[in-house]
N, C-alpha and C positions, 0 to 999 in steps of 0.2 A: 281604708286606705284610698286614696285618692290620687291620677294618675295627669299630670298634662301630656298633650297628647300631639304636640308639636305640628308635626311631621304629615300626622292622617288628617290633621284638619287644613294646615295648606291644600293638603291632596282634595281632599274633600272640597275645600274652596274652589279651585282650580274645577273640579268638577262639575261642581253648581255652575261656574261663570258657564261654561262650555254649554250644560244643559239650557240655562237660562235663555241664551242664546238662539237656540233651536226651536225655544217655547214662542220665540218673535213670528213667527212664521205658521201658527197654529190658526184657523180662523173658524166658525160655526157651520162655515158649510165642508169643512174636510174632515168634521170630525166622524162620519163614514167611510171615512178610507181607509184600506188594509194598512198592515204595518208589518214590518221585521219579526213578530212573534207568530207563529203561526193561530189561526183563529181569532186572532186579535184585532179589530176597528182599534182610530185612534182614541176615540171616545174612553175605549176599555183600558188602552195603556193611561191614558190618562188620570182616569180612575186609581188604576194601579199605582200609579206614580204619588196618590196622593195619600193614601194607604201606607206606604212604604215611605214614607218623609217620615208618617206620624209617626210608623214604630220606631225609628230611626230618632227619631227627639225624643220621645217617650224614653228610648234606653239612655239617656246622658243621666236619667234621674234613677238606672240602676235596675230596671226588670222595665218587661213587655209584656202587656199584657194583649194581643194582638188584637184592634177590631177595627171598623170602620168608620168615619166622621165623612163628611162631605158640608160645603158651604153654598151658601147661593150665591156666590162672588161669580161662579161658573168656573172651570176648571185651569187656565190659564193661571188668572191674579190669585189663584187658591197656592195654586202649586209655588208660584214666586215665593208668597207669604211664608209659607210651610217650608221653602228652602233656606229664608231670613232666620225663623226662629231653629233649623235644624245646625247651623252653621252657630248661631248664637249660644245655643244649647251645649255643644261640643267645645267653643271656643274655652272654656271656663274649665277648669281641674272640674272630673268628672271620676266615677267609682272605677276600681279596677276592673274590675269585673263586671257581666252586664247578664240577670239571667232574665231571658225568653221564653214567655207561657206560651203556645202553638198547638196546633192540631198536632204536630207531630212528636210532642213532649216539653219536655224541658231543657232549655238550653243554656249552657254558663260559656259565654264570651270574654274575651278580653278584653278590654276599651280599643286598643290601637286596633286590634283586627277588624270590631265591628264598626271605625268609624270609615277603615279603609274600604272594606264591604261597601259601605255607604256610596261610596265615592266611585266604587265601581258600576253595581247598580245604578245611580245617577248620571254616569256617563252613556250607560249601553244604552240605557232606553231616555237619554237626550240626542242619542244618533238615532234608533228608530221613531222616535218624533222626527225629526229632521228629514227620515227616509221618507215617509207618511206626508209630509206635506212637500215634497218633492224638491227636495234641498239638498244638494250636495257638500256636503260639509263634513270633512276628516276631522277624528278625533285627533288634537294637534299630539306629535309625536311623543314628547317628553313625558304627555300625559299618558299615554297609551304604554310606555318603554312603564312610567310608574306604575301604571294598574298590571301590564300582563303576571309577571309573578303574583299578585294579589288573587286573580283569575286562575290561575293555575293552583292556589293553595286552599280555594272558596269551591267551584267548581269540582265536583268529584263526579265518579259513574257511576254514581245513586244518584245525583241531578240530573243526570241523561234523561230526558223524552219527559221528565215531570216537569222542571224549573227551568232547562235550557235546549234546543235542539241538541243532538251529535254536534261534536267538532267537526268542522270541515277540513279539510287539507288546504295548506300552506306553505310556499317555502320560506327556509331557513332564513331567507337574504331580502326579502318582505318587508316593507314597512313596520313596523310596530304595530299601527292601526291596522292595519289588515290580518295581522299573524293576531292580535287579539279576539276581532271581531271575526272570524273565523274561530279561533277557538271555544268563542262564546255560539257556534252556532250560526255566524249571520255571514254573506256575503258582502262582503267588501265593492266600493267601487261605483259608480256613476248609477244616479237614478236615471 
C-alpha cells in the first residue's frame, strides 16, 4: 500500500526552507561553538543533522537501516543536498508504513507521522544552528502552532535526558515558538 502524504511534506518543506535558511549563516570558523543541545559543538550538530536526513530519505523507500555517510562537499552544501533529495524522496506516493533497524530495536512508523517527525527535527536543530552562529531567528509562527502537537505526540518521558533536555516551563499565552522550543528543552529568545 502506498500513501500520499500531503500535508507532512508541505510541513516538511516549510521546514527545510526555515532550516535552509539558518544553514546561510554557518561558516568554518564557528563550527566550535556551543549549541542549544547540551555537549554539543556545531560541528557535531551538523554532523547529526546529516545522519538524520539520510535516515529520513532512506525511510520514503520503506525501512532504515540506520548508519553514517559523510561527503567532502564539507558540511553545509551536504546538508542542502541531503534536504533536496529528502523533500524529493517524500514528495512521491511512498509505503505506508516505515520500519526502523536502531540500536534501540525495531520500529514500524507510519508515513505521515515519520515525515512530520522529519520536519520537526529539521526545524529544532535549523533554530540551534541559527543559535550557534549567533542569529536570532524565530521559528515563524504557523510553523511552530504545526509542529507543537507533532512535539508533544514524538516527544515522550523515555526521551527525557537521552534524545531531549526536560521541558522547560512556559506560558499558556506564548508564542507558539517559544511554548515549543521550551517544550523540546531549549530556551526561547535572543542570543
Amino acid at each position: 500500500m502506498s500513501v500520499t502524504l500531503g500535508g507532512s511534506v508541505e510541513l516538511l518543506d516549510r521546514s527545510l526552507a526555515y532550516t535552509c535558511g539558518r544553514l546561510a549563516g554557518v561558516r568554518d570558523d564557528l563550527l566550535d561553538r556551543r549549541t542549544p543541545c547540551a555537549c554539543w559543538r556545531l560541528a557535531d550538530l551538523l554532523a547529526h543533522m546529516e545522519d538524520a536526513l539520510d535516515a529520513f530519505t532512506e525511510a520514503a523507500g520503506g525501512s532504515v537501516d540506520v548508519h553514517r555517510s559523510r561527503s567532502a562537499a564539507g558540511p553545509v552544501p551536504t546538508i542542502r543536498a541531503k534536504a533536496t533529495a529528502l523533500l524529493g524522496a517524500w514528495s512521491r506516493p511512498s509505503p505506508g508504513d516505515v520500519v526502523i533497524e536502531a540500536a534501540t530495536g525495531r520500529h514500524d512508523l507510519v508515513s505521515p507521522l515519520l515525515v512530520a517527525t522529519a520536519a520537526l527535527e529539521v526545524t529544532t536543530h535549523g533554530w540551534d544552528v541559527g543559535r550557534a552562529v549567533g542569529e536570532d531567528a524565530p521559528i515563524p509562527v504557523d510553523l511552530a502552532e504545526s509542529l507543537l502537537p507533532i512535539a508533544r505526540a514524538a516527544v515522550t518521558r523515555a526521551d527525557r535526558g537521552i534524545r531531549f533536555a526536560p521541558a522547560l516551563p512556559a506560558p499558556a499565552d506564548a508564542p507558539a515558538d517559544a511554548r515549543l522550543l521550551a517544550f523540546l528543552g531549549r530556551r526561547p529568545g535572543r542570543t
